[in-house]
C-alpha positions as CSV (number, residue, x, y, z in Angstrom):
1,X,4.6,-12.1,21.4
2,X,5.0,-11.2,17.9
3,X,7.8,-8.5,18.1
4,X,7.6,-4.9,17.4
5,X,7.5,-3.6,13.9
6,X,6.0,-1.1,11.8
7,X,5.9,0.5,8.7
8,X,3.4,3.9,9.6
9,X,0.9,2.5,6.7
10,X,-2.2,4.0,8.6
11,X,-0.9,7.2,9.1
12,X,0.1,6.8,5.5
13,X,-3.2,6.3,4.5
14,X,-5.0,8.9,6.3
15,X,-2.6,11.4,4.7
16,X,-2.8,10.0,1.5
17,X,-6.9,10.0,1.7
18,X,-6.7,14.2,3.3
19,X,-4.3,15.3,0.4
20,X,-7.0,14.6,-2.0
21,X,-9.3,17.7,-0.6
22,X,-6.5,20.1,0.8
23,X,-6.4,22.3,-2.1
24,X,-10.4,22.9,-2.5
25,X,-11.9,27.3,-2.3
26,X,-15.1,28.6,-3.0
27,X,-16.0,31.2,-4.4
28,X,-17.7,34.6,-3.6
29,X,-19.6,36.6,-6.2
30,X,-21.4,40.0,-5.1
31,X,-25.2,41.2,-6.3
32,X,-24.1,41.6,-9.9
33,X,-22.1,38.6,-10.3
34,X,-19.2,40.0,-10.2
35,X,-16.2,37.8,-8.1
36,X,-15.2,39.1,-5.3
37,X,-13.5,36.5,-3.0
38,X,-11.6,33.3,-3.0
39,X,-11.5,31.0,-0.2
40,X,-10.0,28.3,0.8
41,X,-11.4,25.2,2.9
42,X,-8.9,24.3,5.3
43,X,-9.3,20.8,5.9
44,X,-8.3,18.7,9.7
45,X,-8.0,15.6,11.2
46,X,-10.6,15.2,13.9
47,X,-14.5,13.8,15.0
48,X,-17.5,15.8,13.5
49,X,-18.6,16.4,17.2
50,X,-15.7,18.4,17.9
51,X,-16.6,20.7,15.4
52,X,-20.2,20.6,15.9
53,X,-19.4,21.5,19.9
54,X,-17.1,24.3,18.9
55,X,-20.1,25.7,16.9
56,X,-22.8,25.6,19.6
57,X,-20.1,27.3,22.5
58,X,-19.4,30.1,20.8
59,X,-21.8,30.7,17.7
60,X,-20.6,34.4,17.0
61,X,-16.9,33.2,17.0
62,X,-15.7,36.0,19.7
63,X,-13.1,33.6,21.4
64,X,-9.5,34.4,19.7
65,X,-9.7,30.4,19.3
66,X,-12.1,29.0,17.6
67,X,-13.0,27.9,13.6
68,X,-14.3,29.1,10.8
69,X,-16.7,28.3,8.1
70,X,-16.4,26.9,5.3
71,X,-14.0,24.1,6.6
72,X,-13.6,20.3,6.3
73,X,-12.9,17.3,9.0
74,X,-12.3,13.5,8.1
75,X,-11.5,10.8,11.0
76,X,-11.4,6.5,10.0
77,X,-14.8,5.3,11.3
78,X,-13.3,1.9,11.2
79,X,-11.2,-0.9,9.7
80,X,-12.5,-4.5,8.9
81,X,-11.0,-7.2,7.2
82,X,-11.9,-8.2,3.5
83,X,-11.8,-11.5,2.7
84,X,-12.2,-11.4,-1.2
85,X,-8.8,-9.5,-2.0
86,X,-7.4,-12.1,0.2
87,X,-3.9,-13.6,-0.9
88,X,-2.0,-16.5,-0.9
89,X,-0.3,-16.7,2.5
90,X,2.6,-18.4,1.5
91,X,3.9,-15.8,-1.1
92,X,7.0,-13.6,-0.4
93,X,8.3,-10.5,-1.4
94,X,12.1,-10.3,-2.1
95,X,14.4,-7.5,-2.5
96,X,18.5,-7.9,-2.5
97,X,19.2,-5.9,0.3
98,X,21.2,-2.5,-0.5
99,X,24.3,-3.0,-2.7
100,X,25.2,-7.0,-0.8
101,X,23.7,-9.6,-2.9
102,X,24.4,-12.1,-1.2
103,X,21.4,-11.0,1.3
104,X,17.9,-10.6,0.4
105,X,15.0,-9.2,2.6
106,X,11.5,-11.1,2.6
107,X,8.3,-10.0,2.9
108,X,4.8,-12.1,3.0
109,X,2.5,-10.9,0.7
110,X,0.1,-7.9,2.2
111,X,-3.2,-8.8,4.1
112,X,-6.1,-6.8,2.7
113,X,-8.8,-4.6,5.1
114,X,-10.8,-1.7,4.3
115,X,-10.6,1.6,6.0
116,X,-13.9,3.5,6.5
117,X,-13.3,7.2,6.4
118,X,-16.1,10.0,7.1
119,X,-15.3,13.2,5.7
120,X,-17.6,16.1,7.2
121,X,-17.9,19.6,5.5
122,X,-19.1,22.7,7.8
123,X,-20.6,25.1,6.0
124,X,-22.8,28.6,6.6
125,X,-25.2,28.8,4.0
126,X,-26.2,26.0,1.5
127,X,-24.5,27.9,-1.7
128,X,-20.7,26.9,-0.2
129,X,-21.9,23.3,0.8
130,X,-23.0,22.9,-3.0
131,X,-19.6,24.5,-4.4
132,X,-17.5,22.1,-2.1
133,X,-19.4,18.9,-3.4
134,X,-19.4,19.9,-7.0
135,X,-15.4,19.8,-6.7
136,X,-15.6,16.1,-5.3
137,X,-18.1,14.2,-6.4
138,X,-17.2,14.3,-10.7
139,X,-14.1,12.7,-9.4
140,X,-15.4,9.3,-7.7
141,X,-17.3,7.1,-10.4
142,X,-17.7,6.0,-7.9
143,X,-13.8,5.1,-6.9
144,X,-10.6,7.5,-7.2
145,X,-7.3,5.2,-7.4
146,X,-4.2,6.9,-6.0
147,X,-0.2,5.4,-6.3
148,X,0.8,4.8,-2.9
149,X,4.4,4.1,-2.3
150,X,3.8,1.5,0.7
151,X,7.2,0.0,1.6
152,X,9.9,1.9,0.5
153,X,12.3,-0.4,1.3
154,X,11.3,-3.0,0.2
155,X,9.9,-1.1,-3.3
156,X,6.4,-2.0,-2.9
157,X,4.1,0.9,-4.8
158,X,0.3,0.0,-4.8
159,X,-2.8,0.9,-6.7
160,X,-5.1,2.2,-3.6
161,X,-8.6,2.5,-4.8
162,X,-10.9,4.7,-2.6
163,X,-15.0,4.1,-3.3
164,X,-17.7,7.0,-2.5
165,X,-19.7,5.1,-0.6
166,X,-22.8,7.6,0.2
167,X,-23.7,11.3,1.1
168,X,-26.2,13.0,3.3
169,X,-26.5,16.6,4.5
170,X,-27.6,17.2,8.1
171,X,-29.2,20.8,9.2
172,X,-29.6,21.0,12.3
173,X,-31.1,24.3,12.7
174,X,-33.5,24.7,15.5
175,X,-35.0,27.5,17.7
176,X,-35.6,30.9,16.8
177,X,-33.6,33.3,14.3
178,X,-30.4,34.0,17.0
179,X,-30.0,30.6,17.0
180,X,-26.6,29.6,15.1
181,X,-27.6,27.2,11.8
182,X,-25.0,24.2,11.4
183,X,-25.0,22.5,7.6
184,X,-23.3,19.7,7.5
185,X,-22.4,17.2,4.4
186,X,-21.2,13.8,5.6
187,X,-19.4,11.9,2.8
188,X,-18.7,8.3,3.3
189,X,-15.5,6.4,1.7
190,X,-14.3,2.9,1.7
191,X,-10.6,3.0,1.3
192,X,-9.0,-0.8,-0.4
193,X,-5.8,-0.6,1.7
194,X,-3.1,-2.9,2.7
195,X,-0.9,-4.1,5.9
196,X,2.1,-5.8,5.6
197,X,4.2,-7.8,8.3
198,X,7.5,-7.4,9.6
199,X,10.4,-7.9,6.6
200,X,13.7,-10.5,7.4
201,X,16.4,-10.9,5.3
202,X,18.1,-14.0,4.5
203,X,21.4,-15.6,2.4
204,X,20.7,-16.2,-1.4
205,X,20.3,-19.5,-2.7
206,X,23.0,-20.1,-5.9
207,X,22.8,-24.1,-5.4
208,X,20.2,-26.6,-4.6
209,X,20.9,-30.2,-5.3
210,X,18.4,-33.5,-4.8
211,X,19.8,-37.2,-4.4
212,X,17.8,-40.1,-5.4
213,X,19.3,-43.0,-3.8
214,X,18.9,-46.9,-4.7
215,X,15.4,-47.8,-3.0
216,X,13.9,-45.6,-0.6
217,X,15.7,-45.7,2.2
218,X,17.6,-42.3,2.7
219,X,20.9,-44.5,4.4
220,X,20.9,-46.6,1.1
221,X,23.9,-45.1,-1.6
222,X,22.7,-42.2,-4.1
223,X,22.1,-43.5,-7.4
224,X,21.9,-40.2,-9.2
225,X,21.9,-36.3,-8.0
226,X,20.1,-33.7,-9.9
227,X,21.9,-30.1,-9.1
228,X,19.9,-26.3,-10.0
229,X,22.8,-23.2,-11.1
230,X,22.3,-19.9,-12.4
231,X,23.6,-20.0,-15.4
232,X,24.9,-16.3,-17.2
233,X,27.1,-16.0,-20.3
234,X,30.1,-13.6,-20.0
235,X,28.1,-11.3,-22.4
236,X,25.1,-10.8,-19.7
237,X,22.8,-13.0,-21.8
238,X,21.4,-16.0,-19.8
239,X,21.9,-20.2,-20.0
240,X,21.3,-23.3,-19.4
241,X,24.5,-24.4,-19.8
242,X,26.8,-24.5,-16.5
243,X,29.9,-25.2,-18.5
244,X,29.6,-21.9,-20.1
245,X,28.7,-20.0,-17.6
246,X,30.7,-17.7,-15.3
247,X,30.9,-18.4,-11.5
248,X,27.6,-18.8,-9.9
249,X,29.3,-16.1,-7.2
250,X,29.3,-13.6,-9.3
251,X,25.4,-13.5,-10.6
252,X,23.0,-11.0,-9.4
253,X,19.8,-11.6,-7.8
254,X,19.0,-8.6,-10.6
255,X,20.4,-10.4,-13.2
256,X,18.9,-11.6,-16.2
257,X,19.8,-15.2,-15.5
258,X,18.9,-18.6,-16.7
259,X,18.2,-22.2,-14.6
260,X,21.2,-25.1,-15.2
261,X,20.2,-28.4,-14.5
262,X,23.1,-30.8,-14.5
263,X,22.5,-34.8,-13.3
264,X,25.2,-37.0,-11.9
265,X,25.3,-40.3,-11.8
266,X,26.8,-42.8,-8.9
267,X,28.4,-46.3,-10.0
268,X,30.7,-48.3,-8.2
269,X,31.5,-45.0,-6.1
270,X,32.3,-43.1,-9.1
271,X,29.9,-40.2,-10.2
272,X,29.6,-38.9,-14.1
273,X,28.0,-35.2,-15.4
274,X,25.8,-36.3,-18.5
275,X,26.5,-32.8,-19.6
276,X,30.1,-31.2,-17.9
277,X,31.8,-34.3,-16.3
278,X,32.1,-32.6,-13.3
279,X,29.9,-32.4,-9.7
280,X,29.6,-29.2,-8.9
């Protein structure tokens, strides 16, 4: 019913939201302090359960396939629409489309809903849990805004604020001492993101011109038109004055451009400029 479009935005954002931890190690110190090891955290796509089910079938990690700890998981928990960064609906965004300007694409303004995103962190012992969150959390006061370039095309770029929205730590260590121990942080984020609808493009308006006729009757003879122009001075500077500007033709949508207003009046069949003389 609505056609197909798309502009990959949520795949976008997840990547966006997982390139903010992909670069985070630990480190390992031995009995006298002294470093030993660096580590890094890879970091995946995917449902805590997965992980936590990879654990419990093989807790000595003897498969060839498998994980290992530390390491860090994220998946969207769920998207719902926010009402208070809602726009107005009837606002575009234009573009002049490539090097033709004579065309220019349209886009309605973006409709605003939050992405809920759980980011999980597997860890051993408790020491590499607490070096992981020390790297995050002095970051997220409690938001982290991040430059998203959402519609290249169209040359959208967006402010994308993402809140900390809470943390909790799950052990879930049971059963006697053979028993593999799972330590899990679960830290909760609220991403303000964006979707935006299909783009169209469309012929640029140079001209627009309004009769007013005698009474109201729209079959009754115009009295007087009223007629809109860009108006541009040979030197690039803008006017208001159609008689000196160049061709309306030849103005860019990009230009720095100013708003003629001419008026023409109708008497006897015969039509006047107050300003030029001449109907346009």
């Amino acid at each position: 019913m609505f056609g197909y479009f798309s502009h990959g935005l949520i795949r976008k954002y997840i990547i966006v939201f997982g390139s903010l931890f992909d670069d985070i190690t630990i480190q390992r110190y031995d009995n006298s302090g002294n470093h030993i090891q660096t580590l890094p955290v890879p970091l995946a796509y995917g449902p805590k359960q997965k992980f936590l089910v990879r654990l419990a079938a093989d807790p000595d990690f003897e498969k060839k396939i498998g994980i290992s700890l530390p390491r860090m998981g994220f998946e969207i928990q769920g998207i719902s629409y926010d009402p208070s960064r809602k726009l107005n609906t009837i606002q575009k965004n234009s573009k002049v489309s490539g090097t033709d300007n004579t065309v220019l694409k349209t886009q309605y303004v973006p409709v605003p809903y939050n992405f809920d995103i759980q980011l999980s962190i597997f860890v051993k012992n408790a020491d590499d849990g607490t070096q992981i969150i020390e790297q995050i959390l002095p970051y997220f006061r409690p938001e982290w805004g991040t430059t998203i370039n959402v519609i290249p095309e169209m040359g959208l770029s967006m402010d994308v604020p993402i809140i900390l929205t809470g943390l909790n730590i799950e052990d879930n260590y049971e059963g006697d001492f053979d028993t593999r121990r799972a330590l899990v942080w679960n830290l909760n984020f609220t991403m303000k993101a964006y979707l935006y609808g299909p783009t169209s493009t469309s012929g640029v308006i140079t001209r627009t011109q309004i009769d007013f006729h005698a009474n109201t009757h729209p079959l009754t003879p115009r009295s007087s038109r009223v007629v809109l122009v860009p108006g541009l001075l040979a030197n690039g500077s803008p006017t208001t004055n159609s008689a000196a500007s160049i061709n309306r033709n030849l103005i860019k949508v990009t230009d720095d451009y100013g708003f003629a207003s001419n008026t023409f009046f109708y008497t006897d069949g015969l039509s006047y400029n107050s300003k030029t003389g001449v109907d346009e």
